[in-house]
C-alpha angles and dihedrals in degrees: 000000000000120000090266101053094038089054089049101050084055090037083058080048097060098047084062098049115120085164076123153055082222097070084055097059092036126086090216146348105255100202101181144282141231148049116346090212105052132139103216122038120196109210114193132187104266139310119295127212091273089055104041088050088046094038083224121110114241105001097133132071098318082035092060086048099049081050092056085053108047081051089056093058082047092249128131129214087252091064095055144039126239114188126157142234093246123021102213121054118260111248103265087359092281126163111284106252116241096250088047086052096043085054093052099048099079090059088049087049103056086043094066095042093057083045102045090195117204080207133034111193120206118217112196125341103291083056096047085048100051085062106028114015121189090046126120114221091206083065103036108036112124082022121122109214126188104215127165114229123203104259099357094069117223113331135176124251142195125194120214126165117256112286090234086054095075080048094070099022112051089197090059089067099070093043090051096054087038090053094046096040078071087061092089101055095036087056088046089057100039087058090043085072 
């Protein structure tokens, strides 16, 4: 089996999981989408309301400007993975709880694993946290940081806030495209090593 099929048929596995209350207040689990061979996957907190009606992870407001930026650094969606923390929306939007996000690792787990990704993008602080704990976004947004993760190896990895977070503050959004206009020449160097 190729990447892609390999990432499907897990991928079929996902949409069947109940390991959670999460799956019971959901329409629906929203695994991940893009290419199985990309070289930078984007990794959020967990799916909004937008996401978890489409089955397809940011695809409302923060999805359309996540879609402005990786046009900026001239990339499609096609040409990159974006996964999430958690696969079933939260009930409200609220923070996926510790035990919902332990459950979920091992999916995002396997993901990267089938990716192999030279690059893992965080999007927003649960996401930060799941990979470098300890961290505070506020210090190491736009920072590329080596770190080695039980069972994945040393990866790289690049803090953004969060996408909805330029949505309520207007000075985020220009922190935000500052921050992933560094992705480039991160990657460059990641695959320099």
């Amino acid at each position: 089996m190729n990447k892609k099929q390999t990432l499907e048929k897990l991928q079929k596995k996902m949409l069947a999981c109940k390991k959670c209350q999460l799956r019971n207040s959901c329409h629906q689990v929203v695994p991940g989408a893009g290419s199985a061979v990309a070289k930078i996957m984007f990794i959020g907190e967990g799916p909004g309301a937008k996401e978890d009606e489409l089955g397809k992870p940011f695809v409302g407001a923060s999805g359309k400007f996540l879609d402005e930026m990786l046009a900026i650094i001239k990339l499609k969606r096609g040409d990159i993975y974006i996964a999430n923390i958690v696969k079933c929306r939260p009930p409200s939007n609220r923070d996926p709880l510790p035990e919902e996000k332990e459950i979920c690792w091992n999916w995002l787990e396997q993901q990267i694993k089938i990716i192999r990704p030279k690059l893992i993008v965080t999007l927003g602080r649960h996401s930060m946290e799941s990979f470098l704990p300890g961290q505070k976004i506020s210090e190491c947004h736009g920072k590329a940081l080596r770190r080695e993760i039980p069972n994945l190896g040393k990866q790289v990895f690049f803090t953004l806030y969060h996408p909805a977070a330029a949505l309520y503050n207007g000075s985020m959004r220009e922190i935000l495209i500052k921050d992933f206009k560094k992705i480039p020449k991160v990657l460059e160097l990641v695959e320099k090593k």
